[in-house]
C-alpha positions in Angstrom: -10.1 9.7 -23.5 -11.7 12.9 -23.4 -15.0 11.3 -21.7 -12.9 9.7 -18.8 -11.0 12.8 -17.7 -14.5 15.0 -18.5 -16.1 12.4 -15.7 -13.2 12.8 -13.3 -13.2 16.2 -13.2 -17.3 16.5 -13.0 -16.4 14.3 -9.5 -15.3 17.4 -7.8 -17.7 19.7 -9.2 -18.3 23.0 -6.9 -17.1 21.1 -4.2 -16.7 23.5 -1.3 -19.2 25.7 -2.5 -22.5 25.9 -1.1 -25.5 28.4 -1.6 -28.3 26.9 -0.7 -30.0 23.6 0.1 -31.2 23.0 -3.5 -28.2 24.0 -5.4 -25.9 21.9 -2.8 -28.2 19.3 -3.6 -27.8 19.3 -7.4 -24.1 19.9 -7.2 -24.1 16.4 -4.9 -26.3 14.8 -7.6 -23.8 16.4 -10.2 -20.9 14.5 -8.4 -22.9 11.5 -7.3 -23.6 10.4 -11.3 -20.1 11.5 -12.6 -18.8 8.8 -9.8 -21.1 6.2 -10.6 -20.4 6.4 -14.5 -16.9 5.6 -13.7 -17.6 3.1 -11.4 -20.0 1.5 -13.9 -16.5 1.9 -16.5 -14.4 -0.1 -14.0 -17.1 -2.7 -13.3 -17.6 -3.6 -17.2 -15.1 -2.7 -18.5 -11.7 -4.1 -20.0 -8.3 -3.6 -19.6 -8.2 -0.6 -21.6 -10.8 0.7 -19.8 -8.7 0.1 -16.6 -5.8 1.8 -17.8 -7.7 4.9 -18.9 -8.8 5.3 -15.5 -5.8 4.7 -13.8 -4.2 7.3 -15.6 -6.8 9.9 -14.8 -6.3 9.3 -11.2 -9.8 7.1 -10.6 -8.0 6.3 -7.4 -7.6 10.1 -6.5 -11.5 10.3 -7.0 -12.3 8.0 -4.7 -10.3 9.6 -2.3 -12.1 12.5 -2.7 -15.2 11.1 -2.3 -14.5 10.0 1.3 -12.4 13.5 2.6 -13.4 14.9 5.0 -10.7 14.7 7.8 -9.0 17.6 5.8 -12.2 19.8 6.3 -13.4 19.2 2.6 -15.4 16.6 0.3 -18.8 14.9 0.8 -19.6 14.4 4.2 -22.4 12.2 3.6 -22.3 8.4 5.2 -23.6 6.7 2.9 -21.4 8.2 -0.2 -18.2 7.6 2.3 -19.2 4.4 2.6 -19.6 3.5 -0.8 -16.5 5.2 -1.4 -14.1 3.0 1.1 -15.7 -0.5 -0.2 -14.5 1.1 -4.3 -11.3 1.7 -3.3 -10.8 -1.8 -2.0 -12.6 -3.4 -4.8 -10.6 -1.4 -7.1 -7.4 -2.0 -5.6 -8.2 -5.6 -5.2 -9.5 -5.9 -8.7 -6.1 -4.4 -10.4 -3.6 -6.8 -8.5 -5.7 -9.9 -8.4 -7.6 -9.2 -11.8 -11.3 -10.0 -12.1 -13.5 -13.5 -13.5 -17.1 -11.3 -13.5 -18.8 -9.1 -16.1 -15.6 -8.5 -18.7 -12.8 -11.1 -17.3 -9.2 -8.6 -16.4 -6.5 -10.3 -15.5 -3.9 -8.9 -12.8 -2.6 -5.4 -13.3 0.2 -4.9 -11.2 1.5 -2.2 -12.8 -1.7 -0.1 -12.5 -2.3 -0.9 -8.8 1.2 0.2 -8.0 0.4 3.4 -10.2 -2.7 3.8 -8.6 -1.1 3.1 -5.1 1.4 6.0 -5.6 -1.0 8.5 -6.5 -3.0 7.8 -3.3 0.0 8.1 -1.5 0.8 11.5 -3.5 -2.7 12.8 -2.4 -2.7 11.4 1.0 -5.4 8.9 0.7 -4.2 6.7 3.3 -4.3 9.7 6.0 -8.0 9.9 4.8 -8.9 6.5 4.9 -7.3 6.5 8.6 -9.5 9.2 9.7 -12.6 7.2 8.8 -11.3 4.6 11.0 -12.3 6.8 13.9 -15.5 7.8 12.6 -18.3 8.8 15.3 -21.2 9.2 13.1 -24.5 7.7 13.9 -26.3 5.6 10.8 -23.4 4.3 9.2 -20.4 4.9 11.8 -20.0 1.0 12.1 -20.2 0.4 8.1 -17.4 2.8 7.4 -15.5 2.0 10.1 -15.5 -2.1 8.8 -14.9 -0.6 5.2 -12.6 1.6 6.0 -10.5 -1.3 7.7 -10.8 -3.1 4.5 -9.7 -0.1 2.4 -6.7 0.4 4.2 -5.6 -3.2 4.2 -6.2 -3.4 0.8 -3.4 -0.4 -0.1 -1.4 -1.6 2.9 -0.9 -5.1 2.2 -0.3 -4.7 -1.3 2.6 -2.4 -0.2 3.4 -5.3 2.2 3.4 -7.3 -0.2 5.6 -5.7 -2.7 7.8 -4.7 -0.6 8.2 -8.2 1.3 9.5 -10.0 -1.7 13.1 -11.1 -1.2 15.5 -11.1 -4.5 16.9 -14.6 -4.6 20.7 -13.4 -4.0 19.7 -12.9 -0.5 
């Protein structure tokens, strides 16, 4: 869908480029909305709706929205913290499906999808970094979500990779 890739590109909007205060501040408010749209789309929506986000790279955008150990992205706390607790949600949502809003059911083949994109963009490196984050009003917050974040891509890996075929 045209709407969903328009959204997920509007997420990275004049990202490195800044002017001035006010125009930095509508080109955040720019990203800010495109980001939430889409995270309204996974919330309530099905498993179409999941799919078409998946294959835009939703996961890739909210990557983005917490780099900043590779010297780009939004380096605001609060939008990095929001950003670590969607990735786990999301990640969480598409292998154990969902019973709120519009019932999904498990999605295993989207997670692992989304899972390999992140690892194509280096998510987890990012996600890392925010483990050692030393800012000041929400340096606690990201650090707990960031924890969670990387468990949830980590021990869905785990637990992929753990299972043993029954000829061994």
């Amino acid at each position: 869908m045209k709407l969903f890739h328009s959204l997920s590109r509007l997420t990275s909007y004049k990202l490195s480029i800044h002017l001035n205060q006010e125009y930095d501040l509508q080109t955040f408010a720019v990203r800010h909305n495109s980001r939430l749209c889409l995270w309204y789309i996974h919330y309530y929506g099905d498993e179409q709706d999941q799919f078409e986000l998946v294959r835009v790279g939703h996961a890739c955008v909210l990557f983005t929205q917490i780099g900043t150990a590779g010297g780009y992205g939004e380096e605001q706390d609060k939008e990095i913290n929001l950003g670590l607790f969607r990735i786990s949600l999301f990640l969480n949502e598409l292998h154990s499906g969902r019973n709120y809003s519009s019932s999904v059911p498990p999605q295993p083949l989207l997670a692992q999808s989304s899972e390999d994109q992140i690892e194509e963009e280096g998510g987890i490196e990012e996600v890392e970094a925010q483990l050692f984050n030393k800012r000041q009003q929400y340096g606690d917050k990201i650090k707990y979500c960031a924890g969670r974040a990387k468990a949830s891509t980590l021990n869905n890996y785990i637990k992929w990779s753990s299972i043993r075929p029954r000829w061994v």
